[in-house]
N, C-alpha and C positions, 0 to 999 in steps of 0.2 A: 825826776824825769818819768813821764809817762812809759808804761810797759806797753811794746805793741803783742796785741795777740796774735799768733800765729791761725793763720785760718784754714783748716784740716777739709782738704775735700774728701770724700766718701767712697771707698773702691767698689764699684760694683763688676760682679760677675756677668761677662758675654756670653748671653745665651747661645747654645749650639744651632747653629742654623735648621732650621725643618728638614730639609731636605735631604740632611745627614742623618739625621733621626730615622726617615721615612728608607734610607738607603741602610741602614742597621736593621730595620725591620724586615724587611725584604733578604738583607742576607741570612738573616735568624731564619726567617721561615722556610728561606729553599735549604738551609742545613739541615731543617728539622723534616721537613720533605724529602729529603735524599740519605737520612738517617736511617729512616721506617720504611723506605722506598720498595723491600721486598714484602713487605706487610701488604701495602696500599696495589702492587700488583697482586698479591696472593689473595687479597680479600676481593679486589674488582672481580677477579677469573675465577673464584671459587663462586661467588654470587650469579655472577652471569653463565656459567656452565650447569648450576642449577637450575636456574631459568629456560634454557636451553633443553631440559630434561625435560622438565614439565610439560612444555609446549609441544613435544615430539611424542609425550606417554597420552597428553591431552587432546580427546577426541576431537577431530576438528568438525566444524560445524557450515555445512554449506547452505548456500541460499539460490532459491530459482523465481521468475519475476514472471507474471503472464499478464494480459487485459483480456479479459470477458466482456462480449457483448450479450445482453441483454436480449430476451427470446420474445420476439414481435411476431405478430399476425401479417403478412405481406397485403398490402392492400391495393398497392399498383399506384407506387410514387404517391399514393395521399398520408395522412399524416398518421404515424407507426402505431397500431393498439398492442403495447405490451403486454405479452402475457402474464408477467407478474409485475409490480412496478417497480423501477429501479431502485429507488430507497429502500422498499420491504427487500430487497434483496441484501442490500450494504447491509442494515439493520440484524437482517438474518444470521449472516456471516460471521459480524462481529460481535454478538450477542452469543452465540453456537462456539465461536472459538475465541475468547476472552485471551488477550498477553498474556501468558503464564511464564515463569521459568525453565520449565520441563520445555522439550523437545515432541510434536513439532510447534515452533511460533509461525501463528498467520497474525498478518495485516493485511486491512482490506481501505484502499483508498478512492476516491472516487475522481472520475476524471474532472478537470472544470469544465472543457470545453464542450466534452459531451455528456449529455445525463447519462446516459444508456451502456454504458463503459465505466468498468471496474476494473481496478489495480489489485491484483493482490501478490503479496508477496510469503512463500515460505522458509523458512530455516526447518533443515531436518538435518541428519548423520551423512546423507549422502543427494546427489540428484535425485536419481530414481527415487528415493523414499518421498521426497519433495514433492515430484511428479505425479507421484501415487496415489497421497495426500491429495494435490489436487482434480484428481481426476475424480476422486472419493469425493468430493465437495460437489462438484458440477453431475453427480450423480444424485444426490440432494437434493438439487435445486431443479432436474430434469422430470426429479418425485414430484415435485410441489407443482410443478410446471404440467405434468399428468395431468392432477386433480383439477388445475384451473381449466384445462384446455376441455374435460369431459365437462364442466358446467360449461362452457362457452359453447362446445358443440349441442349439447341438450338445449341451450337458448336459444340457437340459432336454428336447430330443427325444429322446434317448437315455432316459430317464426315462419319458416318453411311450408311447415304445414297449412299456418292457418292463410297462408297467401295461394296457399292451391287451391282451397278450399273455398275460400273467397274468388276465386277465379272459374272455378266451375258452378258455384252461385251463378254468378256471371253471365257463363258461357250459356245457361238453364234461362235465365233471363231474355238474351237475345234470342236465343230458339221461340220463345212467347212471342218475342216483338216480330218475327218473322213471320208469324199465325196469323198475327195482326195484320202484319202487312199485305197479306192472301186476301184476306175477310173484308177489309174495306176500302172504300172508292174515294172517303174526305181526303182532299190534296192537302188539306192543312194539318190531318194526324196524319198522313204519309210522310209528309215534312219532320214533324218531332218523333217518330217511330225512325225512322233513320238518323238524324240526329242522336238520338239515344244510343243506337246500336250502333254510330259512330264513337261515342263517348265511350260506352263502352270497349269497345274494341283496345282504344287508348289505353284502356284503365288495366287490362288485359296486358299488354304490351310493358305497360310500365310496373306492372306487379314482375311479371316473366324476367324481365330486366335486373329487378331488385332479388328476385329469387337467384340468378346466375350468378351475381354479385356475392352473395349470403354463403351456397354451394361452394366458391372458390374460398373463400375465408378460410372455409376449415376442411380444406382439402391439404391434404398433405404434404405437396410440395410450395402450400402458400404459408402453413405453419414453421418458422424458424425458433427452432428451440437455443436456450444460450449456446455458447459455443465460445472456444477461444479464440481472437483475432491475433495473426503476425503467430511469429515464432516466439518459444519457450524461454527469454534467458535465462541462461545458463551459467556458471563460474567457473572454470578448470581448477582452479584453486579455492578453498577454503575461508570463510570472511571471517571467522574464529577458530581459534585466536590468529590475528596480527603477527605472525612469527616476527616479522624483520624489524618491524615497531617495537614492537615488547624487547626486544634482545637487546635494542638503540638506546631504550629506555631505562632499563635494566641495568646497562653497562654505567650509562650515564651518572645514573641515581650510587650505582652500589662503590661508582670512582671516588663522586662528593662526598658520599657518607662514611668511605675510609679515611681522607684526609680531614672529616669531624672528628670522626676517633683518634687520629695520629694526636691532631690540637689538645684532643680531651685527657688523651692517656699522659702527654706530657703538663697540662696543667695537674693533673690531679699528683703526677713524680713533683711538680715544683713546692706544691704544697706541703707534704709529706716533709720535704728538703728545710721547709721555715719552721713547723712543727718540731723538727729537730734539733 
């Protein structure tokens, strides 16, 4: 008789469900959290209370913001001869006070919309030192602004002159033509002798003209030197450091990096534990 073989199935082990696992991990880690729990507040509030320290011993740092307009010759609505150009002025500024670390920082920005308007901004210790700063700048630039306006006026008197002078040529000329006009009877040089001393007269007229023009230029209430437009702002408070930031961040940081150490102290005890 044949033997039947009995046929053996294979016991396998049911894996624990994940979610069991994931629910073990979870209670492991809030035990391990609530083990060390006056550690991880002792080290958050010790870190952020230093923090706290520094920012209150650390000098704060304010900022004030102004727009410069650029110092024009008034020419009466026609189109503005700056006294210095706007560029060489930006260039000037930021070339003179390069970003340093040290205290005080200028920036100087330029407007887009208008050429002739500059930003600039200070950080000093306080407003007033800010303010000081920049009155000391526009002090500067009123230097340079001197030197240009003395060559402009020396051009334009020089111009001046030779238009008076040219004009009492002139004036010597018609006094002739008027000799002439005594002396003879031809109706056709009486004709071009007045003619003349009509031309003339014009020419007289229109030099006079240009001259009253030249005069106001650089008369002193046509010269607008820079100056600042709108008000100074200002900050009641401090733009360095960020107390309320830094403290958020601070807190934030030194919370996470307690609960790395709780994970780390306890791997490094587990270790130690297998070593053994």
């Amino acid at each position: 008789m044949s033997e039947k073989k009995e046929s053996c199935i294979p016991i396998q082990l049911v894996p624990m469900p994940r979610y069991e696992e994931e629910e073990m991990d979870l209670k492991n880690t809030i035990k391990t959290l609530l083990k060390h729990k006056k550690f991880i507040i002792s080290f958050t509030f010790a870190i952020t209370l230093i923090s706290i320290i520094y920012i209150f011993i650390k000098t704060p740092i304010y900022e004030i913001k102004a727009d410069l307009q650029i110092g024009y010759l008034n020419n009466n609505g026609e189109k503005k001869q700056y006294i210095l150009d706007p560029t060489y002025v930006y260039l000037y500024i930021k070339n003179k006070y390069p970003i340093r670390k040290n205290l005080p920082i200028i920036k100087v920005e330029k407007n887009r919309n208008v050429k002739s308007i500059l930003t600039i901004k200070i950080e000093n210790y306080s407003n007033d030192k800010a303010i000081q700063k920049l009155n000391n700048i526009l002090k500067q630039i009123h230097f340079l602004e001197k030197k240009k306006i003395n060559v402009i006026k020396t051009f334009t008197k020089a111009q001046i002159n030779l238009l008076e002078k040219f004009n009492q040529n002139i004036q010597k000329s018609i006094k002739t033509l008027y000799k002439r006009l005594s002396s003879t009877k031809n109706s056709q040089l009486l004709a071009t002798y007045l003619t003349q001393i009509q031309n003339y007269q014009q020419l007289i007229l229109k030099n006079s003209q240009q001259i009253l023009t030249l005069k106001k230029q650089i008369s002193p209430q046509n010269i607008i030197k820079t100056s600042i437009i709108g008000p100074i702002l200002t900050h009641d408070y401090p733009i360095k450091p960020k107390r309320k930031l830094i403290i958020i961040i601070v807190f934030i940081t030194s919370f996470i990096f307690s609960i790395f150490l709780v994970f780390f102290i306890e791997f490094i005890k587990s270790l130690k534990e297998e070593i053994k």
